[in-house]
N, C-alpha and C positions, 0 to 999 in steps of 0.2 A: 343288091337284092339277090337272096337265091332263094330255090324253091327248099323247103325243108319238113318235115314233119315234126311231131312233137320231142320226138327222143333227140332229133340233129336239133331243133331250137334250145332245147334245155342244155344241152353240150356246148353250143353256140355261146348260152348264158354264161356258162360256168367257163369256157375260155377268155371271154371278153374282159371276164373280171380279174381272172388268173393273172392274166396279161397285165391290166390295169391298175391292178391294189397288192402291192405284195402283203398287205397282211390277210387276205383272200387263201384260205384251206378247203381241201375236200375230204372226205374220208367218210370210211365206213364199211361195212362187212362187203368185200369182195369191189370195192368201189377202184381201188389202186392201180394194181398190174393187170387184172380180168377185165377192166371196166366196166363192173356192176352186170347183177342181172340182168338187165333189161339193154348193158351196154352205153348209160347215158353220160358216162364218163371215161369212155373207151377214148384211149391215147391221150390224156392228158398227163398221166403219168409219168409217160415218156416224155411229153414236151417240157414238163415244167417240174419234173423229180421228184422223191417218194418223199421229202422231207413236206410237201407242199400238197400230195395228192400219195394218199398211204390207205391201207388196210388197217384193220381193226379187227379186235376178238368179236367174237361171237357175243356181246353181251350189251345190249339197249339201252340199259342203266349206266355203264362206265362210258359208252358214246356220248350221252348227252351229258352227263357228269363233267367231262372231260373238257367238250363243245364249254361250257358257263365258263370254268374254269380258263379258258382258248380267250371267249366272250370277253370276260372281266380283266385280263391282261395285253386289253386292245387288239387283237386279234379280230378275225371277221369267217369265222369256223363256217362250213357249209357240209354237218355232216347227214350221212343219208342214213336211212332207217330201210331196210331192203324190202319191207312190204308195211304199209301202215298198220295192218295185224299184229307186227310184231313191236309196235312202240310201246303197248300196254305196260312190258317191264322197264320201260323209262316214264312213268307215270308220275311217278313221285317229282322226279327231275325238272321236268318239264311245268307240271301246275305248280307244287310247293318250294318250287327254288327259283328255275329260269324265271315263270311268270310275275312273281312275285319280289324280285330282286331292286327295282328301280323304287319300287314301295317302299320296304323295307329298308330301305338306306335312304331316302329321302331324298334320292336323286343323285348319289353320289358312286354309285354304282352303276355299269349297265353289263345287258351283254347279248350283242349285237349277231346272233346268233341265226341262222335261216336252216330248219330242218325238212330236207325235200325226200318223200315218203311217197310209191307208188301207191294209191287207194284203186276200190273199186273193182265190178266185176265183169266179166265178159271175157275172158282166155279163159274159162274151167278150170279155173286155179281152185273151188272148193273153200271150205270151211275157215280157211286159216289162211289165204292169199286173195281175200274179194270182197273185203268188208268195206264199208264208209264210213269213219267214224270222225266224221267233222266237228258232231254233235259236242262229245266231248269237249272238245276243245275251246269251240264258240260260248260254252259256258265259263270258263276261264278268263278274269279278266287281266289284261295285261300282256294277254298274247292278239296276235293278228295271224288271220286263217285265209288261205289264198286257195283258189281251186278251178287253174286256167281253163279253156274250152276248146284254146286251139294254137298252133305255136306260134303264131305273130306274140300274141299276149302272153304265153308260158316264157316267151323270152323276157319281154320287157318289165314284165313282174315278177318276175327270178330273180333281172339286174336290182329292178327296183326294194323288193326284199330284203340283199344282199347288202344293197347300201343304207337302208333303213336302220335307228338304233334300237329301235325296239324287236322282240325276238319273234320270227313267223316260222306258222307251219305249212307249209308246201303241200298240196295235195296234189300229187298230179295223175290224173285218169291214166288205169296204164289200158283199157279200151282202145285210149287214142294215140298211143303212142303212137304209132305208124300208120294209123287213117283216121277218119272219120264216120262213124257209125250208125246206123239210118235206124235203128229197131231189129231188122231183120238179120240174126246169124248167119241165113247162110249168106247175106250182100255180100260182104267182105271179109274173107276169115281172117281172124287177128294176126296170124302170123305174114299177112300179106302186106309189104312196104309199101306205101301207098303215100307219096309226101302231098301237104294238102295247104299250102300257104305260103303268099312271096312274106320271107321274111330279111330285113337289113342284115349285113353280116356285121356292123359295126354296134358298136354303144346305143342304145335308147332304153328311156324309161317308159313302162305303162303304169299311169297312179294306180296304186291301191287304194282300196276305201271305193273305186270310181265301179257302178254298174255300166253294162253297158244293154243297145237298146237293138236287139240284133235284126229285128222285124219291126215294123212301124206297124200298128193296126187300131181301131177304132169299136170293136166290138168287146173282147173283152181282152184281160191281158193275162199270160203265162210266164210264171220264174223260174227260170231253171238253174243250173249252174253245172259244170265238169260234162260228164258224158250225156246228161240227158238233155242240154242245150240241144244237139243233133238230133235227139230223139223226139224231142218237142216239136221243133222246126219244121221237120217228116210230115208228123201229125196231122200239124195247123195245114201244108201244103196236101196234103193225101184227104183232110178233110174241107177241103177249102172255105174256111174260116177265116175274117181279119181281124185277126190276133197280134196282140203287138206281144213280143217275144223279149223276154229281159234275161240277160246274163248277168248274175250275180257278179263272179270273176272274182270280188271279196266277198267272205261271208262275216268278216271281221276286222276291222272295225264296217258295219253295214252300211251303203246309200240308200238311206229310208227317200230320200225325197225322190229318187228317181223310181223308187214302188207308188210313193204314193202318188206323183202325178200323174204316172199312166192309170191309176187303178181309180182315180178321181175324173179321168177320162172318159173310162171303158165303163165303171159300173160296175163290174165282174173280172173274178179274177181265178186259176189254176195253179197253184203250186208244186211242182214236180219235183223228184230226189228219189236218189237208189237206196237210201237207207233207209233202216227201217221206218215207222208208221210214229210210232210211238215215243214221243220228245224228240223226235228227231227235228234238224234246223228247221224244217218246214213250217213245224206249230209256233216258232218265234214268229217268222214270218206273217202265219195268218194273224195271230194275237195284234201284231203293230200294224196292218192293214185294217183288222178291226175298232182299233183304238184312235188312229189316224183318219178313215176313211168311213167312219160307219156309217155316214149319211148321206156320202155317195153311190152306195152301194146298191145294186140290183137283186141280187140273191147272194145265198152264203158260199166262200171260200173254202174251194176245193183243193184235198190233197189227193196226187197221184204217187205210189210210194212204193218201196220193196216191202215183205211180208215181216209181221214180228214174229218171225224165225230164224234160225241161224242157218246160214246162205247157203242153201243146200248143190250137194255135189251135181248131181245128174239131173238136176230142173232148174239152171239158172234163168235159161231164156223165159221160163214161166214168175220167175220169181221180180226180175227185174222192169220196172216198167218200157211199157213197148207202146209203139204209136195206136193200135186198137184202144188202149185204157185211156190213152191220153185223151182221145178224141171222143170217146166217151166219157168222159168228164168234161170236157168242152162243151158238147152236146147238154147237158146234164144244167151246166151253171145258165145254159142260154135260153133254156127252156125253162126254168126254175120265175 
């Protein structure tokens, strides 16, 4: 075991497998000899050579083109997308080819593809480095949507991903790359290395598809998933509340049964996400809560959300939900 944060466990991941599966690639804009923005593939390069872990142009569309291509000639591509903002120009790739390949060939095709894309906001990254765009994707059928909380789990559903044959999209909070994040900017500033989990340094898997149940509580229950799991957490505790706390950890393929038995529990329920308001994953969520649970229900299902605005530069901390909303809408469903 060592202690690691989210960038050393996702590194962690991506060595384990290096090591383990030569037909295991990494790549992508700046991923190679710099190792990535964010560094989460720093020295791999060097261990295991550029035929194996390389660079790439600047262009989103020829990565994941490339990646299917890597995919369907048994290959096990792991390329990176340098900010989830910018996979929009791999869009076509991604829903009208990757997703859709195992369909269309009737199963005689795959391509076993895993795309890990930092999302999310909280470094003042601005308009075009802090989006969440999960949404997308979880409307797509045929792909699977991963969005760890902390790096025990960004490891072992990395591994797990990676060795999966169908193709996922990796979310990973870059909030939490190096801590964990309470609401408050100034707690921890992002640039501060803060490692936050005994994680194995060897092989394990965590299933995907699986929620997990991170607070036990009996009053009503809260979903969260990526960065606002922490932020949730905060809340419930700052508001002292029992609240049973759920981590997505999938948002695709979903564990509807672990929503619904806690929500068939509690009676009430909170849904929480940094994206915006509007179709975002949240209203799937209430929609199958209400369809599942409607007659265990106590009052109606609340969403706490970012704004239907585009992520603005100099007021993220206002834009993003913070434990005041959260527990204000706790408040809100308890009293209802």
């Amino acid at each position: 075991m060592s202690t690691m944060n989210m960038i050393q466990a996702v590194r962690s991941a991506l060595d384990v497998m290096l090591e383990r599966d030569p037909d295991v690639c990494v790549f992508g804009e700046d991923a190679g000899y710099f190792g990535g923005v964010f560094r989460a593939t720093q020295g791999l390069q060097q261990k295991y050579g550029s035929r194996r872990v390389f660079d790439t142009p600047l262009a989103e569309g020829g990565i994941i083109g490339v990646a299917i291509g890597m995919g369907m000639n048994g290959l096990r591509p792991v390329p990176e997308i340098q900010f989830s903002d910018y996979m929009y120009p791999a869009f076509d790739q991604i829903t009208n080819e990757l997703a859709k390949l195992r369909y269309r060939s009737a199963g005689e095709w795959t391509a076993p593809l895993t795309i890990r894309t930092p999302s999310g906001g909280g470094i003042r990254g601005g308009l075009f480095h802090s989006q969440s765009p999960e949404a997308y994707y979880t409307h797509t059928p045929g792909l699977c949507v991963v969005m760890p909380s902390n790096p025990h789990d960004a490891k072992g559903l990395l591994i797990s991903s990676i060795e999966s044959d169908d193709p996922v999209i990796f979310f990973e909070p870059k909030r939490l790359y190096r801590g964990s994040f309470d609401g408050d900017p100034e707690s921890v500033p992002p640039w501060r290395d803060q490692p936050e989990a005994e994680v194995p340094e060897e092989h394990y898997r965590t299933p995907l598809g699986q929620a997990h149940i991170v607070r036990p509580g009996d009053e009503l229950t809260v979903i969260a998933w990526g960065t606002m799991v922490h932020v949730a957490r905060a809340a419930i505790q700052e508001a002292a509340i029992d609240a049973e706390l759920i981590d997505l950890c999938t948002l695709l393929p979903l564990d509807l049964a672990t929503i619904t038995a806690s929500v068939e529990k509690t009676g009430r329920c909170v849904v929480v996400h940094e994206a915006p308001r509007t179709c975002g994953f949240g209203a799937e969520v209430v929609a199958l809560i209400q369809e599942h649970c409607f007659w265990n229900m106590e009052s109606p299902v609340l969403r706490v959300t970012g704004w239907d605005t585009p992520f603005p530069c100099g007021q993220e901390w206002d834009y993003l939900p913070n434990r005041e909303r959260i527990a204000g809408a706790m408040r809100a469903v308890l009293a209802a």
